[in-house]
Structures are given as structure tokens and as C-alpha cells.
BALOBA-1460 file (C-alpha; in Angstrom, 3 decimals):
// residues 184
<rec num="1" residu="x" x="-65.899" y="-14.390" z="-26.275"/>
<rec num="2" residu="x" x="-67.290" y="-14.260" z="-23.044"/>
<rec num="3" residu="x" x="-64.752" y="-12.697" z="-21.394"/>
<rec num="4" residu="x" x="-65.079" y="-9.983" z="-24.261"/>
<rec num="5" residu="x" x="-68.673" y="-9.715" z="-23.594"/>
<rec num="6" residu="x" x="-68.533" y="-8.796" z="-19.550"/>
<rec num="7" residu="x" x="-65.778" y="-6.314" z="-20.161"/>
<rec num="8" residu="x" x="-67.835" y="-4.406" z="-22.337"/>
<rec num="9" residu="x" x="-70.931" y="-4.687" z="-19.499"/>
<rec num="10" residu="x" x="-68.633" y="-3.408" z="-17.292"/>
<rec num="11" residu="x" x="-67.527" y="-0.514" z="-19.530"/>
<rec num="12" residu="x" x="-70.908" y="0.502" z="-20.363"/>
<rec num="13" residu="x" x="-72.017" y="0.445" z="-16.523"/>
<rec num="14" residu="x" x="-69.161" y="2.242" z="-15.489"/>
<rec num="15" residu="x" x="-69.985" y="4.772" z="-18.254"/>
<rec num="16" residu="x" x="-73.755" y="4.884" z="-17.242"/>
<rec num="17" residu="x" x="-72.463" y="5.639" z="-13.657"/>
<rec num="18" residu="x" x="-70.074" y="8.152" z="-14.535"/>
<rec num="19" residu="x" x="-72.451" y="9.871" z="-16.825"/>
<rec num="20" residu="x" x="-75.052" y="9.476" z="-13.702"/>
<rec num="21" residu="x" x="-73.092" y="10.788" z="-10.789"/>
<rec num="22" residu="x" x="-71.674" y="13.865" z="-13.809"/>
<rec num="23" residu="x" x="-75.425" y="14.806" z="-14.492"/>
<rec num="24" residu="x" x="-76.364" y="14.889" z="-10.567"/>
<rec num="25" residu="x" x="-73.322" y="16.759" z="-9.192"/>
<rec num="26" residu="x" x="-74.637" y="19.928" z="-11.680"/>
<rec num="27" residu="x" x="-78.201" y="19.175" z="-11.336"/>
<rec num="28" residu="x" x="-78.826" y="21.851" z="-8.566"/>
<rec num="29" residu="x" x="-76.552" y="24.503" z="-10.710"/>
<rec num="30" residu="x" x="-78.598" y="27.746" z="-11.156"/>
<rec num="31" residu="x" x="-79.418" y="27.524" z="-14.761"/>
<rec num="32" residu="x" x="-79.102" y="29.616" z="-17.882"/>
<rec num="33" residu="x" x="-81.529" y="32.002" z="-18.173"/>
<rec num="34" residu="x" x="-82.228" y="31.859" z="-14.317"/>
<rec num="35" residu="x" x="-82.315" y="34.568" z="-12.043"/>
<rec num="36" residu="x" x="-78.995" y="34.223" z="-9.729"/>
<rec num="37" residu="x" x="-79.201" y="33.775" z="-6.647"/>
<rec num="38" residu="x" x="-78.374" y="36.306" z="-4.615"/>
<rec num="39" residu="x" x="-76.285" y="36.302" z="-1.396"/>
<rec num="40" residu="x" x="-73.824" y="38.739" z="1.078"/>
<rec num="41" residu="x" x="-70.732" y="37.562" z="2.284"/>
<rec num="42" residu="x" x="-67.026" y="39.174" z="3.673"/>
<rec num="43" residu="x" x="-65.213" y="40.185" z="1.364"/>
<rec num="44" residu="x" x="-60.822" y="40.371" z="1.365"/>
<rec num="45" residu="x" x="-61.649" y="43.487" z="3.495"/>
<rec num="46" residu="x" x="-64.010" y="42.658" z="6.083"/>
<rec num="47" residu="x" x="-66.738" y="44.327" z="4.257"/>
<rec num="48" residu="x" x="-69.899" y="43.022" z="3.218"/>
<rec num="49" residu="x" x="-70.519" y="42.232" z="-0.255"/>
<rec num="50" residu="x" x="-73.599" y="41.322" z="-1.597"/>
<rec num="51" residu="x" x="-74.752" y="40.666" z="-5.608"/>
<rec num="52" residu="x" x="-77.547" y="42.650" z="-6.124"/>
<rec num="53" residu="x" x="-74.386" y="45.571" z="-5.277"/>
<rec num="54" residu="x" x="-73.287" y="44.830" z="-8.937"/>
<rec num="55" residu="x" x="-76.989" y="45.353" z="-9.909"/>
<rec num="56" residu="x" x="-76.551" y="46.799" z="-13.916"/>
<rec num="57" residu="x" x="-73.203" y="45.502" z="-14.394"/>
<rec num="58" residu="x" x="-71.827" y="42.042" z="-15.625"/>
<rec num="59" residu="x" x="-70.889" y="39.019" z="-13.240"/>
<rec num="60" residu="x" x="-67.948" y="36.530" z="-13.253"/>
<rec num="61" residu="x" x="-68.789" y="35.028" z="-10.646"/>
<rec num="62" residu="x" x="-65.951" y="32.376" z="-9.562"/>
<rec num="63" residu="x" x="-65.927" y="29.642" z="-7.509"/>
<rec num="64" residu="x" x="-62.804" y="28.326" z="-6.338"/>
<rec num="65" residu="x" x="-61.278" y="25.054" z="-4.195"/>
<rec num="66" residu="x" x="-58.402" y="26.830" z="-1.986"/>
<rec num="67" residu="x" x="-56.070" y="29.918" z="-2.172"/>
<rec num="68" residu="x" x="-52.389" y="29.630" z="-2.594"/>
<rec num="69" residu="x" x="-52.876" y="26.246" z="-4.612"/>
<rec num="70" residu="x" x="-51.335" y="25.954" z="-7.974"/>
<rec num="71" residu="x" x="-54.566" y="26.092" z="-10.076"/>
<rec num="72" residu="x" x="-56.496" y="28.531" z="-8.160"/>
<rec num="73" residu="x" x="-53.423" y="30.741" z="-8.122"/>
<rec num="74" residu="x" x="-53.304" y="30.692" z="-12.047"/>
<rec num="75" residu="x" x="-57.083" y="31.171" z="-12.827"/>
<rec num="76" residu="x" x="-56.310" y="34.137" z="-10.151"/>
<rec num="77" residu="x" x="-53.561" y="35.356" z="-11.897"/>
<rec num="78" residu="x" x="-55.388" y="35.454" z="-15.588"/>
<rec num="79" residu="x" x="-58.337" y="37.049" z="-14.531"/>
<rec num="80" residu="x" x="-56.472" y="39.679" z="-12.579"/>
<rec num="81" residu="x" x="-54.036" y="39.981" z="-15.847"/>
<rec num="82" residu="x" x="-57.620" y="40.396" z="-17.993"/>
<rec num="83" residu="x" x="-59.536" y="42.796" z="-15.677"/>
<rec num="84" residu="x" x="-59.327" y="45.976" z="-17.025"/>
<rec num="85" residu="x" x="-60.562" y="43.990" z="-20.755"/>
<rec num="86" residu="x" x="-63.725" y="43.338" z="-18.302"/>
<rec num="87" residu="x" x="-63.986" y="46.376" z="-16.678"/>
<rec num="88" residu="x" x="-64.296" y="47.676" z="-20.572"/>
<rec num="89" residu="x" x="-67.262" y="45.405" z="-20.938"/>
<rec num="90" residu="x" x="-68.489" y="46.599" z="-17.549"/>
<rec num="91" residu="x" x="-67.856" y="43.408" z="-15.797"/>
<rec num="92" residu="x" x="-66.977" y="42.616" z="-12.316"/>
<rec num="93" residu="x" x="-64.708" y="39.186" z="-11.078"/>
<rec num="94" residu="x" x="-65.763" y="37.894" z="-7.863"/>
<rec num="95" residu="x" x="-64.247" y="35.363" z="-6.522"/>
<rec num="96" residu="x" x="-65.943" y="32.602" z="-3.756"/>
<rec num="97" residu="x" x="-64.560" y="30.039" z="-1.760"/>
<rec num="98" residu="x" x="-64.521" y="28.516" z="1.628"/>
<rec num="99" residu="x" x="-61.447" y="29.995" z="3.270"/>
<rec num="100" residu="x" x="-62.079" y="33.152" z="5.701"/>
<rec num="101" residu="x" x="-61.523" y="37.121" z="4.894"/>
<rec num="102" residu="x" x="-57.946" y="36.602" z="6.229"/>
<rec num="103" residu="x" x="-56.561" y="33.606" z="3.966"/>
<rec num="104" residu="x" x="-58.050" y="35.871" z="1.348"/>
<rec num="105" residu="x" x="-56.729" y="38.919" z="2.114"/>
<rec num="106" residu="x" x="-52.996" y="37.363" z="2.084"/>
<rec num="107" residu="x" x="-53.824" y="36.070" z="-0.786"/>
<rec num="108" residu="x" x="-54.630" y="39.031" z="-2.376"/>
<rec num="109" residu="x" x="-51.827" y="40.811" z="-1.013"/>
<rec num="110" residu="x" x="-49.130" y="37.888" z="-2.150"/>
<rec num="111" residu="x" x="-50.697" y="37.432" z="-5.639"/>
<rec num="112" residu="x" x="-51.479" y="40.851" z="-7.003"/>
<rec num="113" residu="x" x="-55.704" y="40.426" z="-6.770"/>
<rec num="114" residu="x" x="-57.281" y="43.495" z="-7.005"/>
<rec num="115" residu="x" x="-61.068" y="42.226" z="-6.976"/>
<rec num="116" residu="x" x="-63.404" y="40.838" z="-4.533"/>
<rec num="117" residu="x" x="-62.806" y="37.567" z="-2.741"/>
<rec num="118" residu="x" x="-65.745" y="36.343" z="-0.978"/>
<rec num="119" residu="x" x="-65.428" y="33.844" z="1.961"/>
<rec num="120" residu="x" x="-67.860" y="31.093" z="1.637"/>
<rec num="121" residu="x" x="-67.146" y="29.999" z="5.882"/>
<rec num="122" residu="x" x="-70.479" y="28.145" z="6.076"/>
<rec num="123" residu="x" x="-70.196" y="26.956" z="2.542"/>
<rec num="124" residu="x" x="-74.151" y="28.105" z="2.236"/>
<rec num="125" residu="x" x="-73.357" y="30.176" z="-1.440"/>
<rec num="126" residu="x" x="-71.480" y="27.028" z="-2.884"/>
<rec num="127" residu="x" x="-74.175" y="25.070" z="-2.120"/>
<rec num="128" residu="x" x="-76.682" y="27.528" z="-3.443"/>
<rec num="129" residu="x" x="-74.947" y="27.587" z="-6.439"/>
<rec num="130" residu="x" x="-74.482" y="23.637" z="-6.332"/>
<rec num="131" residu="x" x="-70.353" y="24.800" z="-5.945"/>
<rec num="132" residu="x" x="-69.204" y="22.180" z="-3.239"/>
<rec num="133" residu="x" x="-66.928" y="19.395" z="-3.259"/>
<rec num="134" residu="x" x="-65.513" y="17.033" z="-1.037"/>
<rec num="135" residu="x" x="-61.706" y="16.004" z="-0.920"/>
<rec num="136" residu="x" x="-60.410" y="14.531" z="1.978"/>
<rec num="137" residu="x" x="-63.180" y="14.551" z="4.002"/>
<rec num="138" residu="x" x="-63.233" y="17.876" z="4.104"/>
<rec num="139" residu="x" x="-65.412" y="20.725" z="1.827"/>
<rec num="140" residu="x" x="-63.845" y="22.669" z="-0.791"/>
<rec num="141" residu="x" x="-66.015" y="25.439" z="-3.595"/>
<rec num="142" residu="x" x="-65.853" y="23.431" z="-6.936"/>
<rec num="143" residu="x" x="-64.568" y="25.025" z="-9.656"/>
<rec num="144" residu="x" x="-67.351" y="26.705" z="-11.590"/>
<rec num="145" residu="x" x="-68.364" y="30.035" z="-12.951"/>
<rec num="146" residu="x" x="-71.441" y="31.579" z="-13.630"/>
<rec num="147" residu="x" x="-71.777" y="35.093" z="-16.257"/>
<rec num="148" residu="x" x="-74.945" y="36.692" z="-14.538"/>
<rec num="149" residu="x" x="-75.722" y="39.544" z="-17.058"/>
<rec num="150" residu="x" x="-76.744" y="43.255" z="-15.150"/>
<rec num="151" residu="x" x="-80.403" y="42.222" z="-15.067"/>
<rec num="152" residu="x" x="-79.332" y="39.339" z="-12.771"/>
<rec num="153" residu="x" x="-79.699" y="36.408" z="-15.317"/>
<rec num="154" residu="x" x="-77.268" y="33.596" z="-15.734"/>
<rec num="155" residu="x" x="-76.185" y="33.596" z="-19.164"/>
<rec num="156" residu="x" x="-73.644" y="31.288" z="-19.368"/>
<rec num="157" residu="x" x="-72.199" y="28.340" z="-16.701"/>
<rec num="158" residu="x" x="-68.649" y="26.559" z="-17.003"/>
<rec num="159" residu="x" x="-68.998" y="23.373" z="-14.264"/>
<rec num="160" residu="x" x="-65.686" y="22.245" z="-16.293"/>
<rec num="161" residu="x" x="-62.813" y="24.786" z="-15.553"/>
<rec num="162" residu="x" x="-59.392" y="25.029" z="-17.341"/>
<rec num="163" residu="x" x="-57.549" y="27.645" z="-14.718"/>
<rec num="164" residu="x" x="-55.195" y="28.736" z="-17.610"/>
<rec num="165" residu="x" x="-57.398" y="29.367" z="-19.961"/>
<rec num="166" residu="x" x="-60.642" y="29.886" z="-18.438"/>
<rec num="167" residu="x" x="-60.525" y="33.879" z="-18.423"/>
<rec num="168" residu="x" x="-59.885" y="34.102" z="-22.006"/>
<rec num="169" residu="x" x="-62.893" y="31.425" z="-22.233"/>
<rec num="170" residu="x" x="-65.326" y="33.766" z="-19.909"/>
<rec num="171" residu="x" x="-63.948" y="37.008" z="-21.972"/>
<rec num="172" residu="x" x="-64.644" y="35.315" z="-25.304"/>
<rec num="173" residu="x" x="-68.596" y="34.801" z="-24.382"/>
<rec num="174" residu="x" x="-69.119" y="37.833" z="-22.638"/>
<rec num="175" residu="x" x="-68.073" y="39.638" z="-26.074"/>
<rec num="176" residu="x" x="-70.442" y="36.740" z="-28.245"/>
<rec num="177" residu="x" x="-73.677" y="37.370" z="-25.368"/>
<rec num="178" residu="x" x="-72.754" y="41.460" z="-25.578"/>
<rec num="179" residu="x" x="-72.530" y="41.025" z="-29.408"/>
<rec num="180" residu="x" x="-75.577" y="39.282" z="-29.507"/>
<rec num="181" residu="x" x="-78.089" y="41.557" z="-27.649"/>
<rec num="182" residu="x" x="-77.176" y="45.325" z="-27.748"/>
<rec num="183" residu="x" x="-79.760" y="46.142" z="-24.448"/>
<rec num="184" residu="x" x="-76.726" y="44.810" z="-22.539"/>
């Protein structure tokens, strides 16, 4: 009986931890409703690339560990598959993570990508956007995605991403937030 009784202790402080370290990784997440940060970085092609450029249009705005890995290569691959179903709903995909212009620009070329990759060198936007994770000692963007409506707002934030189906997941509630307020 005793026995019985630590193990469940130890279950519910693991699960208090868990739930504790969960809650604090997001905490600094721009939230919904909040105006978006904004920021400039390189984009695939050298250029500058700023948010307030998308001013009046929607924003999936990506964050993403490393190109050329399995599960940032799919959620690549489905929003690329699904862009002109956001270009309908005048929505943008950009893309941010931590590699240079160059990795991103071959990965554009060897995948098919036909929007924005930003490179996040310094990893100052991840952080902004509380987007950072460590993995082997080294930083990585976490992946998480923010819909900033064309006033700027967040309106929606995934900090738990599916890469297969997270497109059809961002598609689904831009059409429900679109639906839902026709100023948009």
C-alpha cells in the first residue's frame, strides 16, 4: 500500500512538472488578440523582408526547427501544395528559422517552395515570438505558427504542430475567423 501510495506522488509531481515547464515554454508567446510583433529579416533571396510588408493581408507565419529534415520538409511540402487555397483567402506563408538565406534558398530550390523563408541567424524573431528550442546544445525555431489577421492581430497560435496535417489545420481556421467577421 505504500509502495502504491509514492508511485502515485511521483506521478502527480511529474505531472505538475510537466504541466509547469509546458505552461512556461509558451508563456512569452505573443497572444491572441495581440498585436504581432513585427520584425525584418533575409529572405531565400537576399532581400529584406519585413511584416508590416504584408500590412492588409493574412499571416501564416511559420516557425520551423531545420530545412531538409523529414518533418519540416512535409509541413513545407503541404503548405506549398495549399498556397494558391491561401492566396484565395489573401494569405501569405512565411516561413522562419535559424538557418541562413543560403540553406534556404537550396531548400527552396530542392523542394518546390515558392514563398518566403526567413533566416532567423541571431535567433532574435524566435525568441520574440517565444519560437526557440534547444536540442543538442545547440538552438533550433520551435515549431509554432501564428495567423496574424491584415490589421496585424494574432488570431490564432498552434505551439503543438502536426507537419502533415498542420496546413489543412491553419486553412480550416482561417476560413472559421474569415467566416466569422466579414471586415476581414
Amino acid at each position: 500500500m505504500k509502495l502504491i501510495s509514492m508511485a502515485l506522488v511521483a506521478v502527480a509531481v511529474l505531472a505538475m512538472a510537466s504541466a509547469i515547464s509546458v505552461s512556461s515554454a509558451a508563456s512569452g508567446a505573443p497572444a491572441v488578440g495581440a498585436t504581432a510583433p513585427d520584425f525584418t529579416l533575409n529572405s531565400q533571396e537576399s532581400k529584406s523582408v519585413s511584416l508590416h510588408d504584408f500590412k492588409g493581408k493574412w499571416v501564416v507565419l511559420y516557425f520551423y526547427p531545420k530545412d531538409f529534415t523529414t518533418g519540416c520538409t512535409i509541413e513545407a511540402h503541404n503548405f506549398q501544395r495549399d498556397l494558391a487555397q491561401y492566396e484565395q483567402k489573401n494569405a501569405v506563408i512565411v516561413g522562419v528559422s535559424v538557418q541562413d538565406e543560403d540553406s534556404h534558398q537550396k531548400f527552396c530550390t530542392k523542394e518546390g517552395l515558392s514563398f518566403k523563408l526567413l533566416a532567423d541567424t541571431k535567433q532574435e524573431v524566435s525568441t520574440e515570438y517565444d519560437s526557440v528550442m534547444t536540442y543538442n546544445n545547440a538552438k533550433y525555431s520551435a515549431r509554432h505558427t501564428f495567423l496574424i489577421d491584415p490589421q496585424g492581430k494574432v488570431q490564432k497560435v498552434w505551439l503543438e504542430v502536426k507537419p502533415d496535417k498542420h496546413s489543412e489545420e491553419v486553412l480550416a481556421a482561417l476560413t472559421e475567423l474569415q467566416g466569422a467577421s466579414p471586415s476581414r
